[in-house]
C-alpha positions in Angstrom: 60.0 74.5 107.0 59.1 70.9 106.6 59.3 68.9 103.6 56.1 67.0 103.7 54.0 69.7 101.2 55.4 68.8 97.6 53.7 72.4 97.0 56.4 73.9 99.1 59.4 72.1 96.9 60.4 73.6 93.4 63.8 72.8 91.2 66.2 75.2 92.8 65.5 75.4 96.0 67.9 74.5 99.2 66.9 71.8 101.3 68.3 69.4 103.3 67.3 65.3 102.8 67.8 62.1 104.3 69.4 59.2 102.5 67.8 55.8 102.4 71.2 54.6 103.6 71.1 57.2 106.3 67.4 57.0 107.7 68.4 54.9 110.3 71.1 57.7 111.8 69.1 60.5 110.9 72.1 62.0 109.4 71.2 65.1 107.0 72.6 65.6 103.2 72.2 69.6 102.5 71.9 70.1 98.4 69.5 72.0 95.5 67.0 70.2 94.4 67.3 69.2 91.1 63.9 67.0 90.3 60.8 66.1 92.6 60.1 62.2 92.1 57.2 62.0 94.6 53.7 62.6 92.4 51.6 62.6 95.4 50.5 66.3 96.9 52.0 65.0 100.4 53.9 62.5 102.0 54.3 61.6 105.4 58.2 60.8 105.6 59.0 63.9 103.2 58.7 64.2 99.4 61.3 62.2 97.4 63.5 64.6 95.5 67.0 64.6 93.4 69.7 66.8 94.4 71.8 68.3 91.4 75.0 66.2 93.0 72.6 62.9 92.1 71.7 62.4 95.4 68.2 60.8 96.1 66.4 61.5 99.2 63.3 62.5 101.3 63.2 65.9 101.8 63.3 66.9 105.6 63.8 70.5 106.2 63.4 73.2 103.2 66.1 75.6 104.0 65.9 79.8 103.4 66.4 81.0 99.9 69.4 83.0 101.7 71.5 80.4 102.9 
């Protein structure tokens, strides 16, 4: 599932961001979000969340709650 909906994202749930650092290569960080910082209902590049290892990204894929 995309992470564009900020509907879709709730404390506690796997997903997997991408970095400011690592927009550029695309490369994916995989974490539980922690806090949403995007107020907006939607965002085009992915809403801007805080993993619980500190790590601040745009959300890019919501992963399964069974993963």
């Amino acid at each position: 599932m995309q992470g564009n909906k900020r509907a879709d994202i709730k404390p506690g749930v796997p997903v997997r961001v991408v970095r400011k650092e690592d927009q550029r290569t695309g490369r994916l960080t995989e974490g539980v979000v922690k806090d949403i910082l995007t107020k907006s209902p939607t965002h085009p590049h992915g809403i801007k969340v805080r993993l619980e290892s500190g790590i601040v990204g745009r959300v890019k894929e919501i992963l399964n709650q069974s993963q």
